[in-house]
Every structure is written in structure tokens, then in C-alpha cells.
N, C-alpha and C positions, 0 to 999 in steps of 0.2 A: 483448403484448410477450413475448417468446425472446430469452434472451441463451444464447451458448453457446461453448466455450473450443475453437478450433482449432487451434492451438498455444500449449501451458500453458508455463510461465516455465524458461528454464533452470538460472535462479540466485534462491537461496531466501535467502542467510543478508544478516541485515544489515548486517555488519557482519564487520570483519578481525580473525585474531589478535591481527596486531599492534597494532592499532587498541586494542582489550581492554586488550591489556598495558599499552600506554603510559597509555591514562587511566584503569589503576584501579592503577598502578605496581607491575604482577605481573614479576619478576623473566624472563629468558629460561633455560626449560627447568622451572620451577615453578609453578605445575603445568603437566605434561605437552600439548604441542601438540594430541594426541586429546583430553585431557579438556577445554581452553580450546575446542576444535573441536563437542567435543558440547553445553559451555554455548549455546554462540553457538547452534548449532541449534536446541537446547531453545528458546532466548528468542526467536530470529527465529519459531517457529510459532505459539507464545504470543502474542503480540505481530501476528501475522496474522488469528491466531484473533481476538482479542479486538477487534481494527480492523475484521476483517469483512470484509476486501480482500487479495487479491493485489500486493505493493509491486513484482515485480521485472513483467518485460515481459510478455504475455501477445495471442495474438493472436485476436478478438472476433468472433461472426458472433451481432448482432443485428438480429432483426426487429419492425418496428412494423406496428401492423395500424393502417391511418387509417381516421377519422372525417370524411368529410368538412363534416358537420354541425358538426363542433367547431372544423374550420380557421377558423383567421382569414388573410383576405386578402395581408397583406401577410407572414405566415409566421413563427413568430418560432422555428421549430426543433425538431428532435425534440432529447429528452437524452439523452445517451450513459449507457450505464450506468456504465462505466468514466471513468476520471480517474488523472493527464494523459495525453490521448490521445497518441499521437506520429505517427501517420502515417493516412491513411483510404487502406485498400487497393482496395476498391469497394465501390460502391452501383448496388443493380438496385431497381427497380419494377414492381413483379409480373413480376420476372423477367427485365428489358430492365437491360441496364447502361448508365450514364448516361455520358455523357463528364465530367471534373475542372470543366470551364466550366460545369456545371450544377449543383455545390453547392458548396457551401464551407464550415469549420467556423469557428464561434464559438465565441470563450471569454471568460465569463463569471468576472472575479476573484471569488472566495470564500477567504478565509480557514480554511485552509490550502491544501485544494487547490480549485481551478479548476473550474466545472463547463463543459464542452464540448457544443456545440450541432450540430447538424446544420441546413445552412436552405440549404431550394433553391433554386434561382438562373434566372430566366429574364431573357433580355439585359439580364443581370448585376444584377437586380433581384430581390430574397428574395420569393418567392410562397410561396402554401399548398402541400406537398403534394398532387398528385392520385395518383389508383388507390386500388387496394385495400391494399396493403403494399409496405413499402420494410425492403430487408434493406442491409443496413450492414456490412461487415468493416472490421476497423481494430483498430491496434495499440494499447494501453494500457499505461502501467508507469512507473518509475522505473530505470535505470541504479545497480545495485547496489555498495554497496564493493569492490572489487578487479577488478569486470568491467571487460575493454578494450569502447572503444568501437567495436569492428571494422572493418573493411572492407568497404563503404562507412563510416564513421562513422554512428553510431546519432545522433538528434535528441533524443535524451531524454533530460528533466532527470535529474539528480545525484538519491540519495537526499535531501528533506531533513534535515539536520542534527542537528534536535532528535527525529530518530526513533531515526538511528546510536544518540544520546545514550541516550536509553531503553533502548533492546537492550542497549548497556554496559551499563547501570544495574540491570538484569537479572542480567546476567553475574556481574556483583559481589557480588550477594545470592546467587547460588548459590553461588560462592566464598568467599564468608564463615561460608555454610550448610555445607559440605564440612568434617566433620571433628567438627560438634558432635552434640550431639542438640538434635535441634528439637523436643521436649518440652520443654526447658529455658528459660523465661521470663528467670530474670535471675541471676545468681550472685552470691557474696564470695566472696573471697579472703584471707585474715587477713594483714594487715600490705601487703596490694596494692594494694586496694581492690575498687569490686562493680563490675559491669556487666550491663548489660540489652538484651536483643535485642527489635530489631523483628519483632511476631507478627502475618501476616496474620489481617485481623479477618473476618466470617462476610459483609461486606459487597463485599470487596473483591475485584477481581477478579485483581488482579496484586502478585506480592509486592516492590513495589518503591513508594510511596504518589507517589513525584514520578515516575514514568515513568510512571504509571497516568495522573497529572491531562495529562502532556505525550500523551500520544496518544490522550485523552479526544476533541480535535479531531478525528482522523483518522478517528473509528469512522464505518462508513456505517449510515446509517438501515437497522434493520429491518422487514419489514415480513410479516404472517401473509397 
């Protein structure tokens, strides 16, 4: 199997300024719109990095090499690599393109996202694959903060929600981090009192401990 990116995502960041401002209640003009603009960057790649995955749209030309040995009869689908699909552009077989009436995608709920199947179709019954190889284009992604859904309207889900939340969450710590020194574990103050900051620990991947367990879900398996 070959996965390979035909057209890469236009839109990266997860999440809006304004978005930032409002739920970590940063003031307008404080800090400056480039530096809330480079946080959100910084934490949207972080945050892709560490997921393993591309969140915003991306368009996919995968190939499977079949087994016909390994088919089962009634076919139960190739897996996409990608997730949630939005749209399947073609599918050839050893290089013949197939007509829409001879596959159809399934989707399998999983928690969080959805795993999407490929299963071919013959008078309108899921068979095994035959030939040697079935190459697949097809769109993947999530519909980012602030993108319009264009013209035609794009099919594809919303970011979810509790990712936006992460990325904040992100934002926030670098906002908080802005201004100290992050050598400093915890202070007093005579007559204030003390305070003690959150230190990422030698284990941890993201400096934020609740947006790390929230997008713990999203990571995709690696594999050597």
C-alpha cells in the first residue's frame, strides 16, 4: 500500500483569533493580533504533529496491492488511510476507472473519528476485489475555524470541538509563558502571596496536561 498527498490542505490553523480571545478572555489589541496569530500557528503544528494527521482538507491518491488469496467473498473493504473522508474522486483497477455504481464507501463509527471503507460493488452486492491493484483518490479532512464552505459547498464535517478546545488550551500556556522565565518553578511574594507554574514533565508531550489527554483520541497509530 502507497498513500500520497495530491493536493496538500490550504488551511492549517485550528482555530480563530477571535476564537483565542474570547475563551482565554484576552483583551482586543493585547497581545498583538500577529503574536495571538503566531501562538495559534505554533499550537495548530504541535498539535498535528503530535495527532500524526493532517485536520484540515487534503486530497489522497492511494494504492492497494490485492491479495487475492486473502479476499473474502463477500468483501468487506479496503481502509482508507485517511479519516473523515469527504468525497471519493476515482477509483481505477489496474488502471481501468470504475463507474460510482461499482463501489461505495462505508463508514465504520469509532470514537472519535470514523474509520471509512472502500467495498466494491457488483449488481449492487459488496464483492471481493479483483486484479492486481486498486488506486483510490479521495478527499479527507475536517472544515477548519474560519474557512467558508465555498462554492459548491464543501461536505465536510466541522472541526471537532474538543480539538478547537485543545489548540486554545495551548494558546493559553504560551500566553501565560510570555513574559516569565520558564526556569522559574514557583515564586512568593511578601505580603501577596506564592504561586507555582505548570512544568512540563520529561514525559509529556504537550505543555498543556488536559489538551494532551483530549487529543490522546485523535493520535493515529504508528507504525515502523
Amino acid at each position: 500500500m502507497s498513500v500520497m498527498v495530491i493536493k496538500s490542505a490550504t488551511a492549517r490553523n485550528l482555530t480563530t483569533a477571535a476564537a483565542a480571545r474570547a475563551d482565554l478572555g484576552l483583551p482586543d489589541g493585547s497581545p498583538a493580533d500577529e503574536q495571538i496569530g503566531r501562538w495559534i500557528a505554533q499550537a495548530s503544528a504541535s498539535v498535528a504533529s503530535f495527532c500524526r494527521r493532517t485536520f484540515g482538507r487534503e486530497t489522497m491518491r492511494e494504492r492497494f496491492e490485492i491479495d487475492w488469496r486473502r479476499c473474502r467473498e463477500d468483501g468487506e473493504g479496503l481502509l482508507l488511510s485517511r479519516a473523515p473522508v469527504v468525497q471519493i474522486v476515482s477509483v481505477k483497477v489496474d488502471g481501468f476507472v470504475l463507474a460510482p455504481s461499482a463501489y461505495e464507501l462505508a463508514e465504520q463509527s469509532a470514537h472519535p473519528v470514523s474509520l471509512f471503507y472502500l467495498r466494491h460493488l457488483l449488481d449492487g452486492e459488496a464483492r471481493a476485489w479483483a486484479g492486481r491493484a486498486v488506486t483510490v483518490e479521495y478527499e479527507a479532512g475536517w472544515l477548519l475555524p474560519g474557512e467558508a464552505r465555498g462554492e459548491p459547498a464543501t461536505t465536510a464535517p466541522d472541526l471537532p470541538a474538543d480539538v478547537e478546545r485543545a489548540v486554545i488550551q495551548l494558546v493559553g500556556a504560551a500566553a501565560s509563558a510570555s513574559g516569565r522565565d520558564m526556569m522559574v518553578k514557583s515564586e512568593d511574594v511578601e505580603g501577596v502571596g506564592s504561586f507555582s507554574y505548570y512544568v512540563q514533565g520529561a514525559s509529556a508531550a504537550l505543555p498543556h496536561p488536559e489538551a494532551e489527554t483530549t487529543l490522546a483520541q485523535y493520535r493515529r497509530m504508528a507504525f515502523a
